[in-house]
N, C-alpha and C positions, 0 to 999 in steps of 0.2 A: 812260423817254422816249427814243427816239429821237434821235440828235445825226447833222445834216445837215452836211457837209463840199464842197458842190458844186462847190469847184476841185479837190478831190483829185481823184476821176476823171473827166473829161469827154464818153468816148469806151470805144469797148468794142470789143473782135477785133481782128482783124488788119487788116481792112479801114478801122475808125476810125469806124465808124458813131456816130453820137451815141449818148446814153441818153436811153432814154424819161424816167425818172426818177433825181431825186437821188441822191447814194451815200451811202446809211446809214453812219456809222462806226460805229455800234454794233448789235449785234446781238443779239435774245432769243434762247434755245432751252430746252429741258427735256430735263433729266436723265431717257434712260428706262432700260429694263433689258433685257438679252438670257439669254440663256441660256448658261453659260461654265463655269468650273472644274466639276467632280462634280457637273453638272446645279445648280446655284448660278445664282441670277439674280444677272448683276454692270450695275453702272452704267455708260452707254452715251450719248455723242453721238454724232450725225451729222451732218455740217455738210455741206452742197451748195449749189451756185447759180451762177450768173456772175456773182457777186460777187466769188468767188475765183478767176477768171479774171481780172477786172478788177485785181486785186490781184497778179498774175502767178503763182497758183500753178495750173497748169496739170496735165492728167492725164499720170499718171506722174511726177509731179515728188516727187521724197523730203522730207519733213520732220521736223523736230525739234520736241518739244513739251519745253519748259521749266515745272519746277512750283514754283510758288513764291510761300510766303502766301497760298494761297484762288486761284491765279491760275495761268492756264493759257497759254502764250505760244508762237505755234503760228512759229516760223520754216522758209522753203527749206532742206533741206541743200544744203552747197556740194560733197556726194558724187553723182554721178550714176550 
């Protein structure tokens, strides 16, 4: 289920347009698979949207993904 957070973001771009809708804080996806090591299908997300815009990670911006107990914890690097 879905968990609505509506003060977290209010507003979206640079210009501050409102949002049509609430900001999900949680988010589904499925694990799919690509095609990777010695023709090996390996497990694959892809994560897109202006949601991660809204969140400030912006294209070309580097990040860190921390893995820890089942948990994947995606932070900005502070490397540009």
């Amino acid at each position: 289920m879905y968990k609505y957070d509506v003060d977290f973001v209010k507003t979206r771009g640079a210009d501050k347009t409102p949002r049509k809708r609430p900001f999900k804080a949680e988010r589904n996806l499925t694990v799919s698979s690509v095609g990777g090591y010695n023709n090996k299908e390996v497990p694959a997300l892809r994560i897109n949207g202006m949601w991660l815009d809204d969140l400030g990670f912006h294209t070309g911006d580097k990040v860190t993904i921390h893995c820890e107990n089942g948990k994947l914890v995606i932070e900005k690097s502070e490397d540009k």
